[in-house]
N, C-alpha and C positions, 0 to 999 in steps of 0.2 A: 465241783466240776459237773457238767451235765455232757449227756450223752447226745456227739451227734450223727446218726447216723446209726450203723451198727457197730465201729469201728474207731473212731475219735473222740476223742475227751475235748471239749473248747468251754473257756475261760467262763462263768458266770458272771452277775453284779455290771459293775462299769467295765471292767475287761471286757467283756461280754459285747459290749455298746462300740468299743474302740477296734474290735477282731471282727466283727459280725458280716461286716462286706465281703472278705476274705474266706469265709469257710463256707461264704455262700457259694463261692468260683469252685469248691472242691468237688468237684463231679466227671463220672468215669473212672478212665486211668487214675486219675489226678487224687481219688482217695486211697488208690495202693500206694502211690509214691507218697502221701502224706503219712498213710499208716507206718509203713517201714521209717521212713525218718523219727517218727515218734516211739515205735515198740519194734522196731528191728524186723526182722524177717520169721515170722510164726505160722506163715502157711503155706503150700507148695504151691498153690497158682500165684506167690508173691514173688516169686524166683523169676519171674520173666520181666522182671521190671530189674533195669539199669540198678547198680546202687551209686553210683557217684551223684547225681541229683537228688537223695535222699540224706547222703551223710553229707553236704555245702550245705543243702535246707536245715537241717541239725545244727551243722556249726555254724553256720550265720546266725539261727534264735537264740541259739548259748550265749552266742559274745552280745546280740545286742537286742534279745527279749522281744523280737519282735515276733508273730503268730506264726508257724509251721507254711502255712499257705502264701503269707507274705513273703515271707523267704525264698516262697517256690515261684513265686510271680517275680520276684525284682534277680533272680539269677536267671529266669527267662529272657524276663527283657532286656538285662545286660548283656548273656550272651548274642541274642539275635542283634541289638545295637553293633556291639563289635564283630559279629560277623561280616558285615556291609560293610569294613574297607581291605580287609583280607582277602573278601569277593574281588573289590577293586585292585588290589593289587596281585591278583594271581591273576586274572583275566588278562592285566594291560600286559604284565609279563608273560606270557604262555602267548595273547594274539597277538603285543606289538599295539594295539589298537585302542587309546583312549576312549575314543567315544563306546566301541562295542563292548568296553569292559563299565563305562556307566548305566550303557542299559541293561546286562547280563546281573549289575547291581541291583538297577531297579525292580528287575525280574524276578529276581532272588526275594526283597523286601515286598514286594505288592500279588505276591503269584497266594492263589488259593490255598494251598496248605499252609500260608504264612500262618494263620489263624492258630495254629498248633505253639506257637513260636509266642503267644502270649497267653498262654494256658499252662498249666503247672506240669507240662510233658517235658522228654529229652531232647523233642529236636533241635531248639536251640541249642542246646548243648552241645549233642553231637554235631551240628552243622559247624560251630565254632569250628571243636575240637579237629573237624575233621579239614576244613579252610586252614585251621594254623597248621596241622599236619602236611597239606600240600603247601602251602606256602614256604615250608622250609625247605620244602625236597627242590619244588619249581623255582623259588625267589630265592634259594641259597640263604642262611644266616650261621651263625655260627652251630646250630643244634641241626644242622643239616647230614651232619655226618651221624648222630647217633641213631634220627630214622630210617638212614639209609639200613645205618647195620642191621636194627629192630626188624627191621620189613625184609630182610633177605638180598634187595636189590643189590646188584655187584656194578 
């Protein structure tokens, strides 16, 4: 293994040649949440970083060996992907309004902080997490009643 950084271990030899794109993206935040998913939580300024996008980035390399970082980019981008029709469909339900719920989509996927949304940070994440959260409460499904309880709402 060779050291990269002050803090990550990345693959040598041909590994090396097939990861190298990937740990080239790990910058910022992006090397706290990769350190914690690789050696867990060992320093106190690591405690401000989310852990659910560290432990998916973990179980996703385990089941399918693919680099720490890659893991952190493709649940990025899957979540901010499925974030855009949960937009769509909390919008049109909450205004009624097809089209202002296409744009309030578009807004969502093209607005300048998107740029966080394929970076190895939480926001996609939380923005999911937080769209399927309202979507249960506003669009009603059957897990509508357990957020309600969760959150105190009467």
């Amino acid at each position: 293994m060779v050291r990269h950084g002050a803090l990550l271990d990345v693959p040598n030899g041909s590994q090396w040649q097939a990861a190298q794109w990937t740990w080239k993206l790990v910058v910022w935040d992006s090397v706290f949440f990769t350190d914690v998913a690789c050696n867990g939580y060992q320093y106190e300024q690591q405690y401000a970083f989310f852990p659910l996008l560290p432990a998916l980035m973990r179980a996703i390399a385990t089941v399918t060996s693919l680099p720490l970082p890659a893991c952190g980019l493709l649940i990025s981008a899957a979540a901010s992907i499925l974030s855009a029709p949960l937009m769509l469909q909390l919008t049109t339900s909450v205004t009624g309004d097809p089209q202002l719920a296409a744009a309030a989509t578009l807004f969502l996927s093209l607005n300048p902080a998107s740029i966080f949304h394929a970076a190895i940070y939480t926001e996609a994440l939380f923005t999911l997490l937080s769209l399927a959260g309202l979507c249960c409460l506003y669009v009603g499904s059957g897990l509508r009643r357990p957020f309600v309880a969760w959150s105190g709402v009467r």
